[in-house]
TIDREN-575488 format. One line per field, with one value per atom (N, C-alpha, C): residue number from 1; x negated, y negated, z. Coordinates in steps of 0.05 Angstrom, whole numbers, plus 32768, in hexadecimal, padded with zeros to 4 digits. Each point is the difference from the previous one (the first is absolute). Layout:
<atoms>
num: c(NUM|...)
X: c(X|...)
Y: c(Y|...)
Z: c(Z|...)
</atoms>
This chain:
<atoms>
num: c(1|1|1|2|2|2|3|3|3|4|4|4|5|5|5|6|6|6|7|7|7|8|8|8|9|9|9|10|10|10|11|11|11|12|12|12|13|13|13|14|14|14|15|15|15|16|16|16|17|17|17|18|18|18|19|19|19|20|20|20|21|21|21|22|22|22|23|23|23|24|24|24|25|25|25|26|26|26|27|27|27|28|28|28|29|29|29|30|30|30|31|31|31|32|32|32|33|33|33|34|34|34|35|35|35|36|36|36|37|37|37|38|38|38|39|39|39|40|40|40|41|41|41|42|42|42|43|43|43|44|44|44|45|45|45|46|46|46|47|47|47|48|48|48|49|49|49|50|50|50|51|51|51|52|52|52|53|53|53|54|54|54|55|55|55|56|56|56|57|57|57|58|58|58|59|59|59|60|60|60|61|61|61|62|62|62|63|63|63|64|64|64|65|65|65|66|66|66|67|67|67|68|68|68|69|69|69|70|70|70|71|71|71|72|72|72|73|73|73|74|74|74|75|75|75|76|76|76|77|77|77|78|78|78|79|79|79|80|80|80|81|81|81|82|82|82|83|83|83|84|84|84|85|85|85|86|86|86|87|87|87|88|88|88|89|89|89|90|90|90|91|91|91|92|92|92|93|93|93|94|94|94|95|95|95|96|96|96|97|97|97|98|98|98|99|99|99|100|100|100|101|101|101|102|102|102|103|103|103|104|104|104|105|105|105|106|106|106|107|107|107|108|108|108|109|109|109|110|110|110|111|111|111|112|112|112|113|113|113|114|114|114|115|115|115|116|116|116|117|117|117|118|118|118|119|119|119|120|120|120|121|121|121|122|122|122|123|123|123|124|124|124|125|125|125|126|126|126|127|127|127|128|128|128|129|129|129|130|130|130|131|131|131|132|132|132|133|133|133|134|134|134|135|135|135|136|136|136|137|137|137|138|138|138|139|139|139|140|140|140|141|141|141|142|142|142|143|143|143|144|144|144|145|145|145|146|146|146|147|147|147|148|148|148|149|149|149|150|150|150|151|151|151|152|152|152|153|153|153|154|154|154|155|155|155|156|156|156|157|157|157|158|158|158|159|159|159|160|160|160|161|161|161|162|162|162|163|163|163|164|164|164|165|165|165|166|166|166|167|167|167|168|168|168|169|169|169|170|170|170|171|171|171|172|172|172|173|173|173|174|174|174|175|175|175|176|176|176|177|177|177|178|178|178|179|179|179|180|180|180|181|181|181|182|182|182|183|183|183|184|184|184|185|185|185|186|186|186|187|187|187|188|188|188|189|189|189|190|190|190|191|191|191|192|192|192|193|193|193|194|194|194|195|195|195|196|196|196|197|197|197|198|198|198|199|199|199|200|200|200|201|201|201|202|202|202|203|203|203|204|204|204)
X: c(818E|7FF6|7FEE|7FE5|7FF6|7FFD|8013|8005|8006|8007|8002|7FF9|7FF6|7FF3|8013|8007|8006|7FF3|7FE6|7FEF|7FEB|8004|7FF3|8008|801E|801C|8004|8001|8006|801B|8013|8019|800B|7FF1|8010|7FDE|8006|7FE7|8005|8008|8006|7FE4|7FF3|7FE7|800B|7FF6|8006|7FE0|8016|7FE4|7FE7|800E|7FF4|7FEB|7FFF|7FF8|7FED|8006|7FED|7FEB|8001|7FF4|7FE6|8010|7FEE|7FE8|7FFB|7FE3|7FE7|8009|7FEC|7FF9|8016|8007|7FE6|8008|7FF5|7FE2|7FFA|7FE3|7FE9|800B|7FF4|7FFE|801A|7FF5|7FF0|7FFA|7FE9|7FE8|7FF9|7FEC|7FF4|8014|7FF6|7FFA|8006|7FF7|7FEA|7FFC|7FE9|7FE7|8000|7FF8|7FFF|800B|7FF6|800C|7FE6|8004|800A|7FF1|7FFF|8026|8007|8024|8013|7FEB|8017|7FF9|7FEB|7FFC|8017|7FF6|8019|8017|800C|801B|8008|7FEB|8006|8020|7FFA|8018|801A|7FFE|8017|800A|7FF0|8016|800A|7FEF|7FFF|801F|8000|8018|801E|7FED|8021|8006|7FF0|8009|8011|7FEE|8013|8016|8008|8019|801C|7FF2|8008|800A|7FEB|800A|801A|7FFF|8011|801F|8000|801D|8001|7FEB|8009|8012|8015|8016|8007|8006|8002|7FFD|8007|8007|7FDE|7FF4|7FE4|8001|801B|7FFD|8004|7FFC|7FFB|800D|8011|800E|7FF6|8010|7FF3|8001|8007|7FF8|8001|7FFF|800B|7FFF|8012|7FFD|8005|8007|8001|7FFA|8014|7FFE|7FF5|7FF9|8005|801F|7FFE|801B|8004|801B|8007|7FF3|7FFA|8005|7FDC|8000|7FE9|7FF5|7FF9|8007|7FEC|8007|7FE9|7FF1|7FFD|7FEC|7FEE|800C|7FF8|7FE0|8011|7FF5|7FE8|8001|7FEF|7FE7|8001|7FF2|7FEF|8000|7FFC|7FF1|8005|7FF4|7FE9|7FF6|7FF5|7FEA|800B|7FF7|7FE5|8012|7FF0|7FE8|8001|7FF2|7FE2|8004|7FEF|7FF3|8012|7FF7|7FEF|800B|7FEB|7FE3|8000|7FEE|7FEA|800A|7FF0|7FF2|801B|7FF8|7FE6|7FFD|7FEF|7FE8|7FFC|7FE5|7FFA|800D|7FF8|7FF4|8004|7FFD|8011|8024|8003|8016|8008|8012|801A|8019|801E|8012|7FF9|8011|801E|8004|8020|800C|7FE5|8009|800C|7FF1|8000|8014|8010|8017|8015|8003|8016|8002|7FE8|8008|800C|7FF4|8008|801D|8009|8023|8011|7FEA|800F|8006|7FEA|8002|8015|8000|8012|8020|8003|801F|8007|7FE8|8001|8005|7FFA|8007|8013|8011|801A|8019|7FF0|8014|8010|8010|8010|800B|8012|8016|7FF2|7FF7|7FEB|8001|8006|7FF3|801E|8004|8013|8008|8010|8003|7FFF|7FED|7FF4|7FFC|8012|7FF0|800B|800B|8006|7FE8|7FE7|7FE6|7FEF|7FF5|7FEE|7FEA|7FF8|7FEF|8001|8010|8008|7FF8|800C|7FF2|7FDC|7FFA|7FE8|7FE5|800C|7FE5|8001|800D|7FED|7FEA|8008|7FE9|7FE8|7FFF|7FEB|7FF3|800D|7FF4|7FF9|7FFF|7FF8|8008|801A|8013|8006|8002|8008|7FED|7FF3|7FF4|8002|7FFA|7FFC|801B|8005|801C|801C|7FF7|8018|8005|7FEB|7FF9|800C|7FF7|800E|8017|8011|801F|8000|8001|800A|8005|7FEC|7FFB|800F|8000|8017|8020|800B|801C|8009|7FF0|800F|7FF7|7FF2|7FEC|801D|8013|8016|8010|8002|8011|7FED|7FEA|7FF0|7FF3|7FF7|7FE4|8016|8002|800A|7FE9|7FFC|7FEF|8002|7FDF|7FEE|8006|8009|8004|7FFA|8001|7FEF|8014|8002|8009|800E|8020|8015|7FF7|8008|7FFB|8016|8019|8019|800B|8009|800F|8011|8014|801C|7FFB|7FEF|7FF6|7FF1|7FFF|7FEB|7FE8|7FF3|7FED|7FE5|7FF4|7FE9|7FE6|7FEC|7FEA|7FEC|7FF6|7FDB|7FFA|8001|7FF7|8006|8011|8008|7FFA|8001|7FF8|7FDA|7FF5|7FE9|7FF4|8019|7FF8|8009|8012|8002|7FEF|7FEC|7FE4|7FF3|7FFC|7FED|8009|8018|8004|8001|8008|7FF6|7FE1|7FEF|7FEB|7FEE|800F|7FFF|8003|8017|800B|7FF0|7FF1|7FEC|8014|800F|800E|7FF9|7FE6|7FEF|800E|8003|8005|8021|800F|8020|8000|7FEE|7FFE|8001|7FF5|7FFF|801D|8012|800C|8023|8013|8012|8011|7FE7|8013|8015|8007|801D|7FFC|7FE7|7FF8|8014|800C|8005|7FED|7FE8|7FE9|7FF3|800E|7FF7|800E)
Y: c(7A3E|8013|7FF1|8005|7FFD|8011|7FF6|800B|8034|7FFA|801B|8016|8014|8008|8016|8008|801B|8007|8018|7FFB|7FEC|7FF5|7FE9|7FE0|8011|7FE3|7FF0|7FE2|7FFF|7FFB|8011|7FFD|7FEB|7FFC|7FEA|7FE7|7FE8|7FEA|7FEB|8012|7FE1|8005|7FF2|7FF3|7FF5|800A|7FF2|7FEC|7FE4|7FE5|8009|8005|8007|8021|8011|801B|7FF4|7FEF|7FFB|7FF1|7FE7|7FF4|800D|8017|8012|800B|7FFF|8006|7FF1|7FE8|7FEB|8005|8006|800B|8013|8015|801A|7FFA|7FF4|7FFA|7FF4|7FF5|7FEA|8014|8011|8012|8009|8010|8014|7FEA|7FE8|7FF7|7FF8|7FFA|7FFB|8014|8019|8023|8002|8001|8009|7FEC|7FED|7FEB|8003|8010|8001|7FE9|7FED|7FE7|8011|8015|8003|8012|8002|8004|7FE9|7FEC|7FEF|7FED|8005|7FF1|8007|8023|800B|7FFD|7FFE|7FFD|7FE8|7FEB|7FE7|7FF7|800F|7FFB|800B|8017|8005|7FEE|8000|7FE5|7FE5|7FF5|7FE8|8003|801A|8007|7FFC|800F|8008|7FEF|7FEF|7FE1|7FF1|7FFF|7FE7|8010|8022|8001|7FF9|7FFF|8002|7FDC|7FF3|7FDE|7FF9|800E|7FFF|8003|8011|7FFD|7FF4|7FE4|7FEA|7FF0|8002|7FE7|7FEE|7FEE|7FDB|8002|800E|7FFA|800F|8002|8013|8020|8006|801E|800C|8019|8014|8014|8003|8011|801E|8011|801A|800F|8004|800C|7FF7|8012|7FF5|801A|7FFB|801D|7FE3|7FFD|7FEF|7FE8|7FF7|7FEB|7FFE|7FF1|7FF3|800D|8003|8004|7FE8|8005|7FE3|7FF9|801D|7FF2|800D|7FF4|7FFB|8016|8008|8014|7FED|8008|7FF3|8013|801B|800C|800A|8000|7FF4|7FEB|7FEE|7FE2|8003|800B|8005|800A|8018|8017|7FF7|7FEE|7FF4|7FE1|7FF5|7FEA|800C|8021|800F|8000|800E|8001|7FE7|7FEF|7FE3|7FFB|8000|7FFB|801B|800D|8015|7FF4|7FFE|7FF3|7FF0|7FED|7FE9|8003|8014|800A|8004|801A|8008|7FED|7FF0|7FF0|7FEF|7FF4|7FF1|8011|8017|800D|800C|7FF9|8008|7FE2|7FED|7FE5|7FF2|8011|7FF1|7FE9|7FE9|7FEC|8007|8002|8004|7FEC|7FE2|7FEC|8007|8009|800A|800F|801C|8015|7FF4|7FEC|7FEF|7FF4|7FEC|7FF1|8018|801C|800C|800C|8009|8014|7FE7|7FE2|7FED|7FFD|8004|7FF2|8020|8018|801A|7FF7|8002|7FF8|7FEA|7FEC|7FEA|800E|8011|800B|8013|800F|8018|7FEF|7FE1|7FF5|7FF4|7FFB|7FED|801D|8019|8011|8012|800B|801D|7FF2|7FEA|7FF7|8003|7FF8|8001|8016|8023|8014|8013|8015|800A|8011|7FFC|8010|8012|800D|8015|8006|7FEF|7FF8|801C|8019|8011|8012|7FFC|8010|7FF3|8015|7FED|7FF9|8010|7FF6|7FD6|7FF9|7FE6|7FF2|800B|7FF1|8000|800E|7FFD|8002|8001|7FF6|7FEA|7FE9|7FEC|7FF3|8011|7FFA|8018|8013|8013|7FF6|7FED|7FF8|7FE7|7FF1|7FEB|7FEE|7FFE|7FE9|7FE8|8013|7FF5|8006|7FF0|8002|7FF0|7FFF|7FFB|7FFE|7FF0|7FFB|8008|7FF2|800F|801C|800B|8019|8011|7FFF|8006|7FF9|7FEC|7FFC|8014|7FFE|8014|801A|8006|8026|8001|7FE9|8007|7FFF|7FE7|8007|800F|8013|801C|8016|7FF8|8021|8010|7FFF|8006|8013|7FEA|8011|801B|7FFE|801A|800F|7FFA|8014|800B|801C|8012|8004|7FF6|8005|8016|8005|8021|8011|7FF3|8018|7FEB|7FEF|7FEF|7FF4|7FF7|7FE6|8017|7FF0|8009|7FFA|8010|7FF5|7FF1|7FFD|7FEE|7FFC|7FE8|7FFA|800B|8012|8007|801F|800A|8020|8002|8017|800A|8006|8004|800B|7FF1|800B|7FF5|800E|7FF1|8008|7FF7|8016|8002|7FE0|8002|7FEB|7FE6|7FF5|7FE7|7FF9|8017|8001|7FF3|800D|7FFE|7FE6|7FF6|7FE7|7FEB|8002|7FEB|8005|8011|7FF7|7FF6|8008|7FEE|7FDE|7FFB|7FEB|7FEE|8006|7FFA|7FFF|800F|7FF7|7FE6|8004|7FE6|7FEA|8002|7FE7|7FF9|8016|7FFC|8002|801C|8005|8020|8002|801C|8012|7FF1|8010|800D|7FE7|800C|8015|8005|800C|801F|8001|8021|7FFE|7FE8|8008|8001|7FFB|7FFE|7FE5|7FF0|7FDE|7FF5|7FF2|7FF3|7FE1|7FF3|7FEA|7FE3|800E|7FF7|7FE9|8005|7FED|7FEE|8002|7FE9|7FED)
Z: c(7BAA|7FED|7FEC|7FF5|7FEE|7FEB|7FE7|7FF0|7FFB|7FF0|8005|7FDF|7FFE|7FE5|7FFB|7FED|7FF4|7FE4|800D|7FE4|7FFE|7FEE|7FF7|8003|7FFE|7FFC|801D|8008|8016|7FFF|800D|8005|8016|800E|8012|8004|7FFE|7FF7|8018|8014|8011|8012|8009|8007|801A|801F|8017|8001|8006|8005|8017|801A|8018|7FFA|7FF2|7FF4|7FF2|7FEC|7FF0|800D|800A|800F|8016|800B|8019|7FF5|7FE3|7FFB|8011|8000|8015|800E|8018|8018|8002|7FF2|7FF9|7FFB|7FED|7FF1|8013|8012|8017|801E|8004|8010|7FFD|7FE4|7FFD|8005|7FF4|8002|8020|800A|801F|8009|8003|8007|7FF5|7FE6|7FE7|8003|8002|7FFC|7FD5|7FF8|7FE4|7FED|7FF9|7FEC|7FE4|7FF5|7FEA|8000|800A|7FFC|8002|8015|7FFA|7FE8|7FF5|7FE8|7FE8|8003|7FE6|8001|8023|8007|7FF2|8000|7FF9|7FEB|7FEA|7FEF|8006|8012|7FFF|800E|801E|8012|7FEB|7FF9|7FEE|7FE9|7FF8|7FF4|800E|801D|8005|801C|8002|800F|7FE3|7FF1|7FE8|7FFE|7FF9|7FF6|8018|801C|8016|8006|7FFA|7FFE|7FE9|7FE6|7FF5|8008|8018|800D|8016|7FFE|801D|7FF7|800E|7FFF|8007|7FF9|8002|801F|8019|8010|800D|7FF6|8011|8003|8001|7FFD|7FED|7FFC|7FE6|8001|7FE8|7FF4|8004|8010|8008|7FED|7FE2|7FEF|7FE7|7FE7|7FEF|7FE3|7FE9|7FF2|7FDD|7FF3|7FF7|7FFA|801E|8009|801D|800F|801A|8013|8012|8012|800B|8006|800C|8026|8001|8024|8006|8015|8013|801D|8000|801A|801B|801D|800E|8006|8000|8001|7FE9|7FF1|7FE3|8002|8000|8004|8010|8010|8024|7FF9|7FED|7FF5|7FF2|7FEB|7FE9|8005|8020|800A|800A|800F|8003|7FEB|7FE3|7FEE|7FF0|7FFF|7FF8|8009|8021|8014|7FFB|7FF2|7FFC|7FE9|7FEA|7FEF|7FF7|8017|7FFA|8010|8016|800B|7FEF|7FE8|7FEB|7FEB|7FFA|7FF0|800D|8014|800C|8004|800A|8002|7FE2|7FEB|7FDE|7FF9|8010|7FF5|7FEF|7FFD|7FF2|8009|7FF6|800D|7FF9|800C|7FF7|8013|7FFD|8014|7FF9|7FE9|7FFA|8011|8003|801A|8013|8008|8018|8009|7FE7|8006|7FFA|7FEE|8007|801B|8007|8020|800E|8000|8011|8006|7FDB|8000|800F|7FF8|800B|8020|8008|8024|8008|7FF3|8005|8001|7FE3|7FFD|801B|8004|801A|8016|8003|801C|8000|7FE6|8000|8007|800B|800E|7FE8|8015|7FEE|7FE4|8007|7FEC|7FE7|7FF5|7FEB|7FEF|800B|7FF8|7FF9|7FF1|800E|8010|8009|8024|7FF7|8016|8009|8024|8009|8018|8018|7FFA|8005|8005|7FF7|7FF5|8013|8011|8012|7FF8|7FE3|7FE7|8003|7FFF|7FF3|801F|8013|8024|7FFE|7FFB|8012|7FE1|7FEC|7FE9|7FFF|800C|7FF0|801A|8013|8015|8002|7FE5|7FFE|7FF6|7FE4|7FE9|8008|8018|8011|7FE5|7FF6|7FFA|801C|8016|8017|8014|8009|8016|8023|8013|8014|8008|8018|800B|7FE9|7FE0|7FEE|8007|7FF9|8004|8011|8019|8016|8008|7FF4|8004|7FE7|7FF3|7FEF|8002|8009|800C|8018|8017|8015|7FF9|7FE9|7FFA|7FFB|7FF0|7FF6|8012|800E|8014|8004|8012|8007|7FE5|7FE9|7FEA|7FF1|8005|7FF6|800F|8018|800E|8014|8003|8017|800F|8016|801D|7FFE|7FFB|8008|7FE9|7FF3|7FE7|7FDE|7FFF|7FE5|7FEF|7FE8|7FF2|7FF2|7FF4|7FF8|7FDD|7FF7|7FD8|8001|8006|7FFB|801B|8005|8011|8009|7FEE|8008|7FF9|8008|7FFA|801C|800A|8016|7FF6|7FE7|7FFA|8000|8013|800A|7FE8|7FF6|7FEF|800D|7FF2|8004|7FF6|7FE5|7FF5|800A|800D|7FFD|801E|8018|8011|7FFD|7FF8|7FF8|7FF5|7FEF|7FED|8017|8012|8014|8016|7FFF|801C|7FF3|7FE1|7FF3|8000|7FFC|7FFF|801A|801B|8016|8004|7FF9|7FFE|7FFA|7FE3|7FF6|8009|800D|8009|801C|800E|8012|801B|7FF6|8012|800E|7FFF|7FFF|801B|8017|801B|7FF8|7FF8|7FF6|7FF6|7FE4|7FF0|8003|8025|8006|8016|8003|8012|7FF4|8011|7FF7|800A|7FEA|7FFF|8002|8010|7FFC|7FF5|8002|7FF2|8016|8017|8017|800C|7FFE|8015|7FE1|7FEC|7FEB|7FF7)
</atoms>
């Protein structure tokens, strides 16, 4: 949730990292579609804003605090994390075709990627969410051979053959969405032919 209003008053101030961050995301799509310079010029500050408020919850260890209302939270999410390595990568996109330099950008997405490859332990479990399997090889945290061991260990605990990707492990409920977000992420991984079939990740 990002924050919440009644009125005027904001009643609840908690700020999600990964939400705030996706303006990039967002700002950089339009410009690759649009080709339009003059939005991402104005976009300019907001990303610039809401990358720094977004670096503000990286922690000693490379990853970042998935929200915060006060303070900082204590814990880390990996899809979180995934989203927001996404994010950066946009960022700095922008930043570079505005001309401007952010080597800071640079070394946080670095230490982010590094925490996304020292694996689950790191984050807190979540690993029930097939959200948490297959983003950090969307958000090409993980690529090539990682990659593809990764997407085959769990193929089994989430994808029901002929019918698409489970939201939780220990639920039958198969989604649009997540179904969806794992062809994208096979893709990625330059796993395009899988992508339309029903993988067992067997011949990798």
């Amino acid at each position: 949730m990002v924050g919440r209003l009644q009125g005027t008053e904001a009643v609840d101030q908690t700020l999600d990292s990964n939400f705030c961050s996706y303006v990039a995301f967002g700002v950089w799509h339009h410009y690759e579609c649009a080709g339009d310079a003059d939005f991402l010029e104005e976009m300019w500050p907001v990303v610039e804003g809401a990358v720094g408020s977004v670096l503000d919850l990286q922690r000693a260890d490379g990853s970042i605090s998935w929200a915060r209302d006060a303070r900082a939270w204590p814990a880390a999410l990996l899809t979180s994390c995934s989203c927001i390595l996404m994010s950066l990568r946009s960022a700095l996109a922008i930043a570079r075709t505005l001309g401007h330099e952010r080597p800071e950008w640079e070394l946080s997405m670095s230490v982010l990627k590094e925490s996304i490859h020292r694996g689950d332990d790191g984050f807190e479990p979540k690993d029930r969410f097939s959200m948490d399997w297959y983003y950090p090889v969307l958000a090409r945290a993980l690529e090539g051979a990682e990659a593809t061991r990764r997407l085959k260990e769990r193929w089994e605990r989430f994808v029901i053959a002929g019918r698409g990707v489970r939201c939780v492990s220990d639920r039958p409920w198969v989604t649009a969405g997540e179904t969806a977000e794992l062809v994208l992420a096979l893709h990625v991984a330059g796993l395009s032919t899988e992508a339309g079939s029903s993988w067992s990740g067997s011949d990798t």
